[in-house]
N, C-alpha and C positions, 0 to 999 in steps of 0.2 A: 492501650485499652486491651484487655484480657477477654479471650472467649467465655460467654458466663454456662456454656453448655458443657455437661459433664467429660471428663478425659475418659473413662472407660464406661462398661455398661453400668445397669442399675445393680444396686448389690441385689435385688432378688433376681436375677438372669442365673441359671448354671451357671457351675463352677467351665464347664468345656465351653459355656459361647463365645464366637469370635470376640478377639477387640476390635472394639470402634475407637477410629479416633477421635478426636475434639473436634468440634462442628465449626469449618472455615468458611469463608468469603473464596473465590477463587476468581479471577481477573486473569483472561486470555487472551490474549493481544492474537491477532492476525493478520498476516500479511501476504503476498500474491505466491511467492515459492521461490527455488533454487534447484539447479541443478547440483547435486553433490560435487560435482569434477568438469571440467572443461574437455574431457574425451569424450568421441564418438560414443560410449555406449553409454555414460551419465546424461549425454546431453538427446538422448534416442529416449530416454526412460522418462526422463522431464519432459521434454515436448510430445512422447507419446502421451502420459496421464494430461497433460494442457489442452491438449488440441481433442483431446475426445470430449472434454467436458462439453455438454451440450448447452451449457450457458454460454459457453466461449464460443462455438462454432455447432449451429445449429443446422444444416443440412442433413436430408435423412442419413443416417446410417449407413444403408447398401451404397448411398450415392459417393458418400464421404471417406467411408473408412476404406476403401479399394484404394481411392488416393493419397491420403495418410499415409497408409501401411509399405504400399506397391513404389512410390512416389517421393512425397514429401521426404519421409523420414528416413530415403537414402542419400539425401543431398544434405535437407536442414542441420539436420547433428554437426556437421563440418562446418556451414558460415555460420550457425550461432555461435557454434563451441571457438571458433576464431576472435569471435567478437569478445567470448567471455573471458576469452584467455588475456584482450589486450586491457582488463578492468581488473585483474583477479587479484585478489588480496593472499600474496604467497606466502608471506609469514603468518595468518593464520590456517592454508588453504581451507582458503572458504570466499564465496563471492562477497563482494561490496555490502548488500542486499544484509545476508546476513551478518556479518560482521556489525552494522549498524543495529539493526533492528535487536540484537542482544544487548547493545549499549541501550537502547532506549525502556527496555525492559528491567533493567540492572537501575536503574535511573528511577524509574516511575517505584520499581519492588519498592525503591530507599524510600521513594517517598511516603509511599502508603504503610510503610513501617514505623515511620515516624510519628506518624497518626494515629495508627491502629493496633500497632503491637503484631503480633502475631495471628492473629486475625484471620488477615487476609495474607493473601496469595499469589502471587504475579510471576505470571509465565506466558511464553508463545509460540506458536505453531504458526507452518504453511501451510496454505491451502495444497499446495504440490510439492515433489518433495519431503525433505527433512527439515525439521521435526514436524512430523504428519500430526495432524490435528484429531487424530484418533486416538493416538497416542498420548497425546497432551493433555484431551479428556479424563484419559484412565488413570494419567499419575495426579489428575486433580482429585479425580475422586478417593482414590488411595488415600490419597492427605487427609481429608476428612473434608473437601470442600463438599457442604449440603446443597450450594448457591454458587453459580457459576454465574458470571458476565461476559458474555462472547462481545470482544470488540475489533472490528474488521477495521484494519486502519487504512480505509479508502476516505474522506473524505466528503466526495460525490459519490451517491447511490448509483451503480447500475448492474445489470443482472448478470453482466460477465466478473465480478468483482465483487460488489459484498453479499449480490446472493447465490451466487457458487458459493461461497464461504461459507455462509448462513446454514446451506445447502448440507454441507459437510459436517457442519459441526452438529445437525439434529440427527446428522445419519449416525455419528458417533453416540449421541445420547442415547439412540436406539437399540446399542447393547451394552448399557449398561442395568443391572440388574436392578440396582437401588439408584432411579435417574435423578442428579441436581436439578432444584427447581431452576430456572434459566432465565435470562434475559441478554436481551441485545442491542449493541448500541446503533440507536440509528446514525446516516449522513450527519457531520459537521460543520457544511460547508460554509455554511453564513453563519458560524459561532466566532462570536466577536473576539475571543483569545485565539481562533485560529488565524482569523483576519489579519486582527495585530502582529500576530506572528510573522505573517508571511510578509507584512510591509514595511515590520525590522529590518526584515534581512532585504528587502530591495533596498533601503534608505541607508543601511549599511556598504552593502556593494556600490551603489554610487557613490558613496562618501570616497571611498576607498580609489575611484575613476578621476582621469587629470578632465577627462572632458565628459559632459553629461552624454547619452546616447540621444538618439533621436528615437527611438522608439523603445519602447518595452515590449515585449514579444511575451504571452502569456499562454503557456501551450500544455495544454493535455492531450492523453490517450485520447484517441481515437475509437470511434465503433461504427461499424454501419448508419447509414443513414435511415434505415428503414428501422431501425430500433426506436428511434424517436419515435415515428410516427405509430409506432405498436404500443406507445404508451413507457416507454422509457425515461425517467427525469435527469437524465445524467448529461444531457447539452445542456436543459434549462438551470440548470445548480451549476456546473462550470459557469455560465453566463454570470451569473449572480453573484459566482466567488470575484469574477473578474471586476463587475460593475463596485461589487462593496469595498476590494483590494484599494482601485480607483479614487473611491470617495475616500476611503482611510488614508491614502495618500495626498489627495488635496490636490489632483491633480487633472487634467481636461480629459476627457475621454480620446482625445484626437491623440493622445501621450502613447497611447495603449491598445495594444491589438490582442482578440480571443483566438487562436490556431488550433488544429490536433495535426498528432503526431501516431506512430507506428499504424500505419496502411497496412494491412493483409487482404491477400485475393483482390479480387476482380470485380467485385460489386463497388457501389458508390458508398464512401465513407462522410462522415462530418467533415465539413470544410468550414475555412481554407483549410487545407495540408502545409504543417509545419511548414517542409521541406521545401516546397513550393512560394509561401508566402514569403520566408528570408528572404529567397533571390529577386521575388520580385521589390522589396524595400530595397535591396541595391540597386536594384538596376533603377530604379525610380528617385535615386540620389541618397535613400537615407544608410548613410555609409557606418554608420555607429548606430549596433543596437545592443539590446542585453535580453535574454532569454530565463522567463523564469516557470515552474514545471510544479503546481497547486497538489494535480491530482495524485503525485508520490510524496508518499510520507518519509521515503528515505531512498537517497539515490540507487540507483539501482542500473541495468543493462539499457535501458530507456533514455536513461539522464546521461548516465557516463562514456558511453559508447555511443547512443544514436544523437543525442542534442549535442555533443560533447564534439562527434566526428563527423558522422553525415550532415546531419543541420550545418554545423559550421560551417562544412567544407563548401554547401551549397550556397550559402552566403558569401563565403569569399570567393569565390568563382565566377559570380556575380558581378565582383567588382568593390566586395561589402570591403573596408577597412577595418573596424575593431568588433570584435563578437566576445560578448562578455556574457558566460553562464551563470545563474545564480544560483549556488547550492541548493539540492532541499533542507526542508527544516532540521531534518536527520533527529541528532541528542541535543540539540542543543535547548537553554533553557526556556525559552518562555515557548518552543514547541512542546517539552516535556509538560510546562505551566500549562497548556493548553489542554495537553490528554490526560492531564493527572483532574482537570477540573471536568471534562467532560466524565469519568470516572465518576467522581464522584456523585457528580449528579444523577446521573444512571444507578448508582447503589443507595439511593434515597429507601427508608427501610430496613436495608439490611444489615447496618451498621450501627 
């Protein structure tokens, strides 16, 4: 399908006015960030823009940023940068994170190419890091995208994650001169293609196991706990991704356990904690489980260093026998099938 909007201006415009180009669609995938490098000062630049964001870590300012600056960020940079080193994809240098999330863009572009022709437009940006979503703004609107789709590929809605995102991408629209009309994709979590997705690939990975596990371990990020109670929906949609996973898989809720994962600071988080609940299923006999991680849309330092090594190791220490991870959805296809059809729906109109 061909844009039916003019390729340059009107013929009565000056012979000196700018060209415009042809009027696109543009489709902006987003995802949480990257540090550039696994050295001290890549990983100093990353988690300094991280941890300021005040969706992510809300403590005043005078109280906070003394320890960030003073603190944190002379230690952190070295055990993250370690952890990222032992995940790092060195034939392209570039992390895990990224490396996927341009497959999945590369993927989705095809698809809506073969739909739309030229159209539209698919590209993607960090929230932190490269490629900055300011950035990815301005070479849309360059293109000639009129219509922009911001899709924050979280899953479950919550304020440290798709509305930081959200957050960023209106602050980009704010200096653009001639702004895309806009829309955004809300939460997926109970979208029946996502569902399905996710209990492919469980139903897969046991196929693949000589002995069934004794539990399924269903673990997301983590957030304060007081988040909830501030009116946060992002335990109650985890809950719901796990209860629907459940049912799509036909199986007892006793099968299936909800956890979060990455604890920071001092305050009380959503429990149980991952980390915590493994050990305690070994030591309480169930010596065979498999772990699967909803709230990433593609592996990332989360899945492949922390479930991958902490979590396990906390299991087998236990006493656990087989710990089996189960991929995220990453490229593959009926997660593609899932955001190519969420896509579309969200561009209802514009196409």
């Amino acid at each position: 399908m061909q844009s039916s909007h003019p390729v340059q201006c009107s013929d009565h415009a000056p012979a000196d006015h700018p060209p415009v180009p042809p009027a696109k669609v543009g489709v902006l995938l987003a995802n949480l960030g990257t540090p550039d490098g696994f050295g001290y000062w890549p990983m100093r630049r990353y988690l300094n823009e991280f941890l300021s964001d005040r969706r992510v870590i809300d403590y005043p300012r005078w109280k906070w940023q003394p320890l960030l600056q003073l603190i944190i960020l002379t230690k952190r940079p070295f055990t993250s940068g370690a952890a990222y080193r032992s995940i790092w994809n060195y034939e392209a240098d570039e992390s895990p994170l990224l490396t996927i999330t341009k497959a999945q863009t590369a993927k989705i572009a095809e698809r809506m190419a073969e739909r739309y022709g030229d159209s539209i437009v698919v590209d993607f940006c960090m929230r932190y890091g490269n490629p900055a979503t300011k950035l990815k703004v301005r070479e849309l609107a360059a293109k000639g995208c009129r219509r922009i789709l911001f899709f924050p590929l979280y899953p479950q809605y919550a304020g440290a994650t798709s509305a930081t995102a959200n957050d960023e991408f209106f602050r980009a629209l704010m200096e653009e001169r001639w702004q895309p009309a806009a829309r955004v994709v809300p939460a997926y979590f109970d979208q029946k293609s996502y569902i399905n997705a996710l209990a492919q690939s469980v139903e897969l990975a046991y196929s693949e196991l000589d002995e069934r596990p004794d539990m399924l371990v269903v673990s997301y990020h983590g957030m304060p706990q007081r988040y909830l109670a501030e009116g946060d929906p992002y335990h109650c949609q985890c809950q719901k991704t796990t209860r629907l996973l459940t049912e799509r898989l036909g199986w007892s809720p006793a099968e299936v356990t909800t956890t979060f994962q990455s604890v920071f600071g001092s305050e009380e988080w959503l429990r149980p904690y991952t980390v915590q609940e493994v050990a305690r299923l070994a030591e309480s006999g169930r010596k065979r489980i498999a772990v699967v991680a909803p709230a990433f849309a593609a592996d990332c330092i989360e899945t492949l260093e922390e479930i991958q090594e902490e979590i396990r190791d906390s299991f087998e220490q236990a006493g656990g026998d087989r710990f089996t991870y189960i991929p995220c959805l990453n490229d593959g296809d009926a997660h593609i099938d899932a955001l190519c059809e969420t896509i579309e729906a969200n561009l209802g109109g514009w196409l």
